[in-house]
TIDREN-965606 format. One line per 3 residues: number of its first residue (from 1); their letters; for each residue y, z, x of N, C-alpha, C, O. Coordinates in Angstrom, 2 decimals. Layout:
residues N
NUM> a> Y/Z/X/Y/Z/X/Y/Z/X/Y/Z/X ~ ... .
END
This chain:
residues 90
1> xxx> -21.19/6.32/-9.57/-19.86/5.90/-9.17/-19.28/5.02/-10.27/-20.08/4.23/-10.78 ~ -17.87/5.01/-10.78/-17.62/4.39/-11.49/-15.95/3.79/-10.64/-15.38/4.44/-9.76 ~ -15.43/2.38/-11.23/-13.96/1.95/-10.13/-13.56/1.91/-11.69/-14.32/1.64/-12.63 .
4> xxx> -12.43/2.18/-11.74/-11.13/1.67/-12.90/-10.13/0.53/-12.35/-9.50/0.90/-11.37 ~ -10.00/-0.10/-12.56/-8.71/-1.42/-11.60/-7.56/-1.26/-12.63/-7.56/-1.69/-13.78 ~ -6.67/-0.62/-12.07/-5.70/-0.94/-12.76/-4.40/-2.21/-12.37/-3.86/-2.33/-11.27 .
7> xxx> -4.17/-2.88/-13.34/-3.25/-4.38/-12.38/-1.93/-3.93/-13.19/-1.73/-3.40/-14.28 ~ -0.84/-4.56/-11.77/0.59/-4.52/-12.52/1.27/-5.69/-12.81/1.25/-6.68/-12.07 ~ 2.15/-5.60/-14.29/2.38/-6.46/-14.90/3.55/-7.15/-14.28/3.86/-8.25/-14.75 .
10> xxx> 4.25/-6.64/-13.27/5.58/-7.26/-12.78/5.81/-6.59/-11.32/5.20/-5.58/-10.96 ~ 6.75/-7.28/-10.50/6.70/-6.64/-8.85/7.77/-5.37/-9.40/8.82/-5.51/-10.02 ~ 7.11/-4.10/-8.93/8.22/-3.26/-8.86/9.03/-3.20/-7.68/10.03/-2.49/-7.76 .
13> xxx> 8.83/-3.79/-6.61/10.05/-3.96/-5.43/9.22/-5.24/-4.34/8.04/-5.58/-4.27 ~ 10.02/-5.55/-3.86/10.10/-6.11/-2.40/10.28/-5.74/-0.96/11.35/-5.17/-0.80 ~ 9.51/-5.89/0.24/9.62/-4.93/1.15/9.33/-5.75/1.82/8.57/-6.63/1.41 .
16> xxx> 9.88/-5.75/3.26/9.87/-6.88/4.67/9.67/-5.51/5.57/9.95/-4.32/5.46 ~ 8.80/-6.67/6.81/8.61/-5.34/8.17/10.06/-5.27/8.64/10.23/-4.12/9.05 ~ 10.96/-5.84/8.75/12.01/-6.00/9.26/13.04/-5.02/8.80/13.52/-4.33/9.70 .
19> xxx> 13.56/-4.76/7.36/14.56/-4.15/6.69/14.03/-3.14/5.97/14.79/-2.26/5.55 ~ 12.59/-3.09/5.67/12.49/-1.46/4.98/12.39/-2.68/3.01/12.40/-3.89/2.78 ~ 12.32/-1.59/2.22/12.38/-1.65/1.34/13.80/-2.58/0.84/14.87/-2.16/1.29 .
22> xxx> 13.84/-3.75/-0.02/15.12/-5.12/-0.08/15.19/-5.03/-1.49/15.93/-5.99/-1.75 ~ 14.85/-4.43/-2.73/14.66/-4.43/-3.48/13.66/-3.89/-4.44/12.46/-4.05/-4.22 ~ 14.12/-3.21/-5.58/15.18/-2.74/-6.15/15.88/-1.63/-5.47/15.24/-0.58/-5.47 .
25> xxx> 17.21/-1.58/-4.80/17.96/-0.66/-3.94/18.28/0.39/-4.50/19.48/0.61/-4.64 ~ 17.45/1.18/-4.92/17.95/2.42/-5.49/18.91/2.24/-7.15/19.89/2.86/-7.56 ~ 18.26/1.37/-7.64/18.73/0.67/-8.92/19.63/-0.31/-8.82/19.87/-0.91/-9.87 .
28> xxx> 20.41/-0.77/-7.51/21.70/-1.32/-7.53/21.47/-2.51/-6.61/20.69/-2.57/-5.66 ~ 22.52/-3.66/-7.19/22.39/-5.06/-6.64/22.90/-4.95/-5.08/24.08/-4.70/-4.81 ~ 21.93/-5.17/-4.12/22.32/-5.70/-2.55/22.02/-6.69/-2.40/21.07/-7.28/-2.92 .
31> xxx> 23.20/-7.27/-1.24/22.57/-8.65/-0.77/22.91/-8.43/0.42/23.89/-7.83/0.88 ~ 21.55/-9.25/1.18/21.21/-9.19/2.24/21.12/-10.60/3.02/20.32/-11.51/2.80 ~ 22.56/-10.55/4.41/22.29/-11.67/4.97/21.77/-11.56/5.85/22.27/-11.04/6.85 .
34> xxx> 20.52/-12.03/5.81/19.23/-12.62/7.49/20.07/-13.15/8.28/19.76/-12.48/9.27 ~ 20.96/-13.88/8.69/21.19/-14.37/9.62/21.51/-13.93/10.53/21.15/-14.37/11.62 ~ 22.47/-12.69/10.35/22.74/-11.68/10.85/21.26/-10.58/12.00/21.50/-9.90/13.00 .
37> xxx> 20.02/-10.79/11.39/19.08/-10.18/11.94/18.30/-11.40/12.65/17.40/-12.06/12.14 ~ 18.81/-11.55/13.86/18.48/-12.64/14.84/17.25/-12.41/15.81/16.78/-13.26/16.57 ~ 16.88/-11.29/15.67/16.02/-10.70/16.72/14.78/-10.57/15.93/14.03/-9.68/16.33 .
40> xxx> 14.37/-11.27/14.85/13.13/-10.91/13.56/11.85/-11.85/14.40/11.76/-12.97/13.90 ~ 11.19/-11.69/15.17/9.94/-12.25/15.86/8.40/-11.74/15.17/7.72/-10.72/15.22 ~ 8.31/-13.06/14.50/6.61/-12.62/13.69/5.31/-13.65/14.26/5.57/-14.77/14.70 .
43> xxx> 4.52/-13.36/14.22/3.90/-13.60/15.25/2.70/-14.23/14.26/2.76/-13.86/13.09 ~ 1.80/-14.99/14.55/1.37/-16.03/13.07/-0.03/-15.21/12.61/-0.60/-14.86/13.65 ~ -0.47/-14.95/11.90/-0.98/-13.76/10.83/-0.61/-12.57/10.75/-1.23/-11.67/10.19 .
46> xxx> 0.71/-12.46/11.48/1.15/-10.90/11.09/1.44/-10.97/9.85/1.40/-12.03/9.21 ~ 1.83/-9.63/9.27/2.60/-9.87/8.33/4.46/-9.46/8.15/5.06/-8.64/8.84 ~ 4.96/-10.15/7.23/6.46/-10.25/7.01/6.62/-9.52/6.12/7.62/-8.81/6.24 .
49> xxx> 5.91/-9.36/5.04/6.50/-8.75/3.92/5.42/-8.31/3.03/4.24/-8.58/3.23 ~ 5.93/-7.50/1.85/4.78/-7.25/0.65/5.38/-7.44/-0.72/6.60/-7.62/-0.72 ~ 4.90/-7.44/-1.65/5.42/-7.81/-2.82/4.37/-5.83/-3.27/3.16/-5.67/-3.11 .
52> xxx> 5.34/-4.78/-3.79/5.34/-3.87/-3.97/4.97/-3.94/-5.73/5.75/-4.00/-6.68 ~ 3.58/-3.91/-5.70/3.18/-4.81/-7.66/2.59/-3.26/-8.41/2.49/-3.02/-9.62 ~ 2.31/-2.49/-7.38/1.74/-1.27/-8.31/0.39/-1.03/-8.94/0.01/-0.21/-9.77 .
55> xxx> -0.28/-2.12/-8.19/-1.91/-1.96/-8.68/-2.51/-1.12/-7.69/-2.00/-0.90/-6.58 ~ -3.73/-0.58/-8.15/-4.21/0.65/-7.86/-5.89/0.19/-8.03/-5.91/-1.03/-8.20 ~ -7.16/0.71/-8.04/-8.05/1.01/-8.14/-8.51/2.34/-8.07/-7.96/2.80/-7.07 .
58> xxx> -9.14/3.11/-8.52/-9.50/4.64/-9.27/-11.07/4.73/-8.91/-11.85/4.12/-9.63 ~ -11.56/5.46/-7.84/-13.13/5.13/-7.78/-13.37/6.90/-8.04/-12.78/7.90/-7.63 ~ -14.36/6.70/-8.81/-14.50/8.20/-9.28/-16.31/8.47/-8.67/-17.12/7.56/-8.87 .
61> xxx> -16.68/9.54/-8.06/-18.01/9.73/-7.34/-18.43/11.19/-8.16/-17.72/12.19/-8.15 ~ -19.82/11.07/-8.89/-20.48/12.49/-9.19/-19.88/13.75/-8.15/-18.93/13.81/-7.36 ~ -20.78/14.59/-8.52/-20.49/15.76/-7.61/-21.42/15.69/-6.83/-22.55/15.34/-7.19 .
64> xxx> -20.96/16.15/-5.10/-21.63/15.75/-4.06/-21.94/15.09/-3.70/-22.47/15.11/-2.59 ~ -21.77/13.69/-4.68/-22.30/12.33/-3.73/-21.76/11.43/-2.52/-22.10/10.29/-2.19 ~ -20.49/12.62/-1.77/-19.53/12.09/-0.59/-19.18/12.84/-0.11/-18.37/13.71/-0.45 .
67> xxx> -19.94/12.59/1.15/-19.14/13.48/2.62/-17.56/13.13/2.70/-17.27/12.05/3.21 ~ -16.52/13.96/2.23/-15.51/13.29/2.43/-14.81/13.87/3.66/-15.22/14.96/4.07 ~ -13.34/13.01/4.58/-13.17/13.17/6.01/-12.30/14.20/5.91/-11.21/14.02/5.38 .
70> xxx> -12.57/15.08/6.25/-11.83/16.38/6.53/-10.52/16.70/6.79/-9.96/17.78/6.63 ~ -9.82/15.09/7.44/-8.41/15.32/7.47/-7.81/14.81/6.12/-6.60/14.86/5.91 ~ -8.81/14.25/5.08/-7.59/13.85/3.80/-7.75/15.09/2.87/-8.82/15.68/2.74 .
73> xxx> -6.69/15.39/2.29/-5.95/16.37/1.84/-5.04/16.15/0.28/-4.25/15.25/0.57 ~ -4.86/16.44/-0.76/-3.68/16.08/-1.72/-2.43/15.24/-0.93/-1.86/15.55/0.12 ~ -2.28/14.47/-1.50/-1.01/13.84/-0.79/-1.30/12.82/0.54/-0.25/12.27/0.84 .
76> xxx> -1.97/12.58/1.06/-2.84/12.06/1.82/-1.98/10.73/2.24/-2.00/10.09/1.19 ~ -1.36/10.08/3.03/-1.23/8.63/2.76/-2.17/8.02/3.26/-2.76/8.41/4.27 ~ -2.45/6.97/2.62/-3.98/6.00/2.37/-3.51/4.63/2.79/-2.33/4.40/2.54 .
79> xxx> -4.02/3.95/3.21/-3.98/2.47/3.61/-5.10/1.57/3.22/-6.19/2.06/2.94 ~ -4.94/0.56/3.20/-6.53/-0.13/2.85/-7.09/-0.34/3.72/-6.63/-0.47/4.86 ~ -8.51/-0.43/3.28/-9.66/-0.49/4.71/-9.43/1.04/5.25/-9.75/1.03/6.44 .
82> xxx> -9.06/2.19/4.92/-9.26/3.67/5.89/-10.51/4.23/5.46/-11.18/4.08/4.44 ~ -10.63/4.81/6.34/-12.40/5.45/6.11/-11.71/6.86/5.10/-10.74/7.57/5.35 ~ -12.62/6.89/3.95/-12.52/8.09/3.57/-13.46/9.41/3.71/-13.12/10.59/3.66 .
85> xxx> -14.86/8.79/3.94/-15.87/9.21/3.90/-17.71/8.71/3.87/-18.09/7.56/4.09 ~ -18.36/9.52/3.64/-19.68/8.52/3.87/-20.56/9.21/1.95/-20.75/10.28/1.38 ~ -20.79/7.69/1.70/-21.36/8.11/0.32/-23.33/9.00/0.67/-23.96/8.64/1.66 .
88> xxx> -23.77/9.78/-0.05/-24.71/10.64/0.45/-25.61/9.69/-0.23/-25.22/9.11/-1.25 ~ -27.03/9.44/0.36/-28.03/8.76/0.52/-29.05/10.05/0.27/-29.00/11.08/0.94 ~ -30.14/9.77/-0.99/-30.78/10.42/-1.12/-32.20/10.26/-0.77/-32.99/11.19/-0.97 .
END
């Protein structure tokens, strides 16, 4: 098994649970008044927002060394912490 980490050098956007993606708007300057969104209830370790930075990690496995889960596919959306599979134990 080998991991590559790749880190990013600057936030490529900003994103709240509330409004979706706040920045960069499709290349163009918005501003956005909160006050207006009165009904925003977060609840204390949820989360509010992400800072959209573009780092990645790359884990590369020999051949056959992973049962992988049958529903991921090309294109796959991935989350952290999802099971992908079980590494094979020899």
């Amino acid at each position: 098994m080998a991991v590559i980490l790749v880190g990013a050098m600057i936030v490529a956007s900003i994103e709240t649970v509330w409004a979706g993606q706040v920045t960069p708007f499709n290349k163009n300057i918005v501003t956005w008044d909160y006050k207006e969104l009165n009904n925003i209830e977060i609840k204390k370790g949820e989360e509010m927002g992400r800072f959209k930075l573009g780092s990645t990690a790359i884990v590369l496995f020999g051949k056959n060394a992973v049962n992988w889960e049958e529903s991921l596919q090309a294109d796959t959306p991935t989350k952290m912490g999802m099971h992908f599979g079980n590494v094979v134990t020899k």
